[in-house]
N, C-alpha and C positions, 0 to 999 in steps of 0.2 A: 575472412573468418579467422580464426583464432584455437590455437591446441588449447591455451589454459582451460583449466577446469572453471567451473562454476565459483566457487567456493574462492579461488585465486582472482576471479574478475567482480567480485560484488563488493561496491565500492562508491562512495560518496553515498548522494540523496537516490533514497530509491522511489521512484516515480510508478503511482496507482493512477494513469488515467483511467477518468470516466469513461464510459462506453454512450456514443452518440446517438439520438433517434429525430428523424422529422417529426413533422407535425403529424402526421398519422401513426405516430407511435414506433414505425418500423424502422429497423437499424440503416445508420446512415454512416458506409464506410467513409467516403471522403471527407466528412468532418472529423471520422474518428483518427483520420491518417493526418489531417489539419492538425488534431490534439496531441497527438503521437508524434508527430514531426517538433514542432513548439516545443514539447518537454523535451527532446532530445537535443535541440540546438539549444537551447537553455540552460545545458548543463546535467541531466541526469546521469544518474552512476549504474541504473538500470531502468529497464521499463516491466512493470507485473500488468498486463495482462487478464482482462476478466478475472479481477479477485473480488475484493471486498468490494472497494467503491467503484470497480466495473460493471457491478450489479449483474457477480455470476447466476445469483440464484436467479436473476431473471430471463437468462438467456437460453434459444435453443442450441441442442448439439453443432447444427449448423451455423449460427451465429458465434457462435463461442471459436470455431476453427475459424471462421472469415474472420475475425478480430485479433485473432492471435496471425495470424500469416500478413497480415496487413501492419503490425506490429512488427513481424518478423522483418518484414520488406526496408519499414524505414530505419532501422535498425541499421540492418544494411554490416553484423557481425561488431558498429564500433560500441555498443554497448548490448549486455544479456539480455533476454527475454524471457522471463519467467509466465507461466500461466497458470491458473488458478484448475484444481482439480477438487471436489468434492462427491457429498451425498454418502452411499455405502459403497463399501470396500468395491461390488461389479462395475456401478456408473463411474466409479472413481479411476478404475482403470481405461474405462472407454474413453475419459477424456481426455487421460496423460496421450492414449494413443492419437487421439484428437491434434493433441497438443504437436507430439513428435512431427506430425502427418505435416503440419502448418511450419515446423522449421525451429520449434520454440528452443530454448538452452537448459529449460529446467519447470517444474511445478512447485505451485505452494499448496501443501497439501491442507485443506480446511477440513473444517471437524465434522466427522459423519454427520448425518440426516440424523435430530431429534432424539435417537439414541445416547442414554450415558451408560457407558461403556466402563468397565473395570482397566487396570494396567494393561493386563494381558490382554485384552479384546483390543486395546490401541494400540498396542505391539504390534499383533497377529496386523489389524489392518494395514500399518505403514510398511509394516515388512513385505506384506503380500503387495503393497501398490508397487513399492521400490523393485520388487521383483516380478512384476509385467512391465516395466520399461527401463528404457538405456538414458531416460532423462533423470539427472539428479533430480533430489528433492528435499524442500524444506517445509517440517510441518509447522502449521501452525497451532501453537495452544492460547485456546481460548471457550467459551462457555463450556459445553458438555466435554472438551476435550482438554482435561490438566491432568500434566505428566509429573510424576512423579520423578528427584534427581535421579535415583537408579533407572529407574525406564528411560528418560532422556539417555543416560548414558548406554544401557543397551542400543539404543535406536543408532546413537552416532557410531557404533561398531557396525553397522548395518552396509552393506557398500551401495552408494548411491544414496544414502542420505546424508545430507551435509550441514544441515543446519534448523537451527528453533527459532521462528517469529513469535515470541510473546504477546500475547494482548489482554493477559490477568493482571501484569502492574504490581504482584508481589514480588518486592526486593529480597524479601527473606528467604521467596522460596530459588529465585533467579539464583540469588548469591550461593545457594546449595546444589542448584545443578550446575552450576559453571565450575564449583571446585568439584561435583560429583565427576562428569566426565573429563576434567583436567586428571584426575586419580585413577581413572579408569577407562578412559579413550583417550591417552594423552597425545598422541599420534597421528589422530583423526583428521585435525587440523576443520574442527565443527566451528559454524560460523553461529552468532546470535544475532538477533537484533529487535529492539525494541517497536511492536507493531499495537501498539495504545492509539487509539484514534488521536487526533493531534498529538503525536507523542512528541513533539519541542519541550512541550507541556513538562515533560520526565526527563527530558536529557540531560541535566545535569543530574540525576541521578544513577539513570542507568550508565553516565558517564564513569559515579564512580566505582563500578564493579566493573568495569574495563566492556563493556558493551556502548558500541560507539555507531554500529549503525543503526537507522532506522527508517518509517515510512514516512513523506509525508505528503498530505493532502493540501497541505497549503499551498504546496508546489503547483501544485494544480489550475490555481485560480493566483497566485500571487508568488512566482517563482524569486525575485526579488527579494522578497523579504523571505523567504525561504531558504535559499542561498548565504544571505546576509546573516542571517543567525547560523544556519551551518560550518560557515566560515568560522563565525566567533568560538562557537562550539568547539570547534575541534585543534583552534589555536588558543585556548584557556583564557578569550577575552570577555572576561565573566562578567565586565561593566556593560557590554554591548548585550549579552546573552538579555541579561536581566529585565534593560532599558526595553527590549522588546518582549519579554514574557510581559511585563507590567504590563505594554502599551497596545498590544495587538495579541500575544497569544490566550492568555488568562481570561480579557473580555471576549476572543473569537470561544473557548470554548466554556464559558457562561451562556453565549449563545446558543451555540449548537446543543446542550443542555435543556431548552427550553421545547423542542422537538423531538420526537421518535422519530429515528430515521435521519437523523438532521448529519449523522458523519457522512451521509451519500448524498443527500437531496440539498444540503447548503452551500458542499462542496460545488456540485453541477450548477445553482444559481452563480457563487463564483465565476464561474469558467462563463457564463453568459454576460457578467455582467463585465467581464474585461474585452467582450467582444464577438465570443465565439460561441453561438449557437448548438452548444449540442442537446437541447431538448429538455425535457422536462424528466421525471424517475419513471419507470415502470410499477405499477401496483405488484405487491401490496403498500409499498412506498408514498406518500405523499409530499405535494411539494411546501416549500415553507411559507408561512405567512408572507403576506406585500410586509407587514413592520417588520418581520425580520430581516429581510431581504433590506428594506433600507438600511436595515442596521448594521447588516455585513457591508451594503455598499460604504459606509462611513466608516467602518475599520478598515476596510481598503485602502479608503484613502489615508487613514492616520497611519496603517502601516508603510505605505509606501514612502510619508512623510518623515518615518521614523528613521527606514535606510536611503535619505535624501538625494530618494527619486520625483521630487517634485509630487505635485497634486496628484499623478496618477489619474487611471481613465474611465474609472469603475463609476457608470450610474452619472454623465458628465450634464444632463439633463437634469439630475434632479428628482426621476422621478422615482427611483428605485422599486419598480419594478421586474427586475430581477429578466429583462430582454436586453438583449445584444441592440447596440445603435450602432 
């Protein structure tokens, strides 16, 4: 294990596996430790843990801790483990403690339960979660939960919170709370990072307000080209960036556009169709059409084509159904 803080080890691509289920619907650790293994010899820079597309809102209390300590395991200290906490301020602390219990490094704190909430009511909540545990945390803003630059900056004088995942996609308002708490937490040493579903999609953008990390999902299902554009990304190889927004990121998310639900349940076809069985989405969730599913298995392979990995293994049948061969 490791003294650095949280904040000092979040670094490269940060990896949101899926969360696995058999055919009976019921949680299937060993493939989820299969998927969690894979992203982590792969390259990840961390692993989160029942968040978005771990499909927390689907999980029980008990599943949510077996998923994070099995997380925690293959980990193994060489990269963080963040875990997803939500709902209202009470649930919200029952799972950080959830979280700790299981071994985790840190929480991503998601936006209350259906409540829109004023400054103050999202202050009170983050401060109150930060202060029931000894695991940092990073909130996320996004639907009912947008922070205002001054409230971000309150929050990062907070101790134990260390950072904001975005997934509103305003530059204008980003670019005011990064100079808000640079003026007013300049010390904090608060991390950012861009959590837009596909967000490759924005990294050149959110690259030029100096926010450089981010989620992604592609990683998931197509670590390769995920990598590949990372790379380029953060070595300012803008012809390579580009060659794959054209070619693979732009039409992947034209696709997942065409479905509700489609950043969880296209992701998890993905991850089937390069091999690995981890099941189908939980309701209210649906899965994606067979034509979609073909569709993805055909960007798979043009992406893989693009960072000249050969054909790739996505769908080698033909029949893009969206099952593991």
């Amino acid at each position: 294990m490791t003294s650095a803080s949280l904040a000092e080890r979040l670094d490269g691509l940060l990896f949101f596996p899926v969360t696995a289920y058999g055919p009976d619907g019921a949680l299937d650790l060993e493939i989820y430790r299969a998927h969690v293994r894979a992203g982590i010899e792969a390259g990840a820079g961390a692993v989160f843990a029942c968040c978005g597309t771990g499909e927390f809102h689907a999980l029980t209390p008990e599943e949510f801790h077996d998923c994070v300590a099995v997380a925690v395991e293959e980990a193994a200290g060489r990269v963080p483990v963040v875990a997803g906490a939500g709902y209202g301020t009470a649930l919200a602390i029952q799972y950080a403690k959830l979280a700790e219990r299981a071994g985790a490094d840190g929480l991503l704190a998601m936006p209350p339960y259906l409540v829109v909430a004023d400054q103050e009511g999202l202050i009170r909540h983050y401060s109150a979660l930060a202060g029931a545990t000894d695991l940092d945390i990073i909130v996320y803003q996004r639907d009912n939960a947008v922070l205002a630059p001054d409230s971000v900056a309150r929050l990062a004088k907070v101790p134990g919170i260390i950072g904001l995942k975005d997934g509103i996609g305003d530059l204008d308002l980003m670019q005011r709370v990064v100079s808000a708490v640079r003026a007013d937490a300049p010390d904090e040493g608060f991390r950012y990072f861009n959590g837009l579903p596909t967000a490759e999609l924005t990294g050149l953008a959110y690259r030029g307000i100096g926010v450089t990390l981010y989620s992604s999902a592609v990683f998931c299902f197509v670590p390769e080209v995920a990598l590949a554009f990372h790379k380029a990304l953060m070595t300012g190889d803008d012809e390579t960036v580009n060659k794959l927004l054209d070619g693979f990121y732009r039409p992947l998310v034209e696709l997942r556009n065409q479905g509700r639900g489609y950043a969880v349940s296209l992701v998890k076809a993905g991850v089937r169709l390069r091999g690995l069985d981890v099941g189908e989405v939980r309701p209210p969730l649906s899965e994606p059409s067979p034509a979609h599913v073909k569709e993805l298995a055909e960007l798979i392979e043009r992406g893989m084509a693009l960072v000249g990995d050969g054909e790739g293994d996505a769908d080698k049948d033909g029949n893009g159904d969206g099952e593991a061969r």
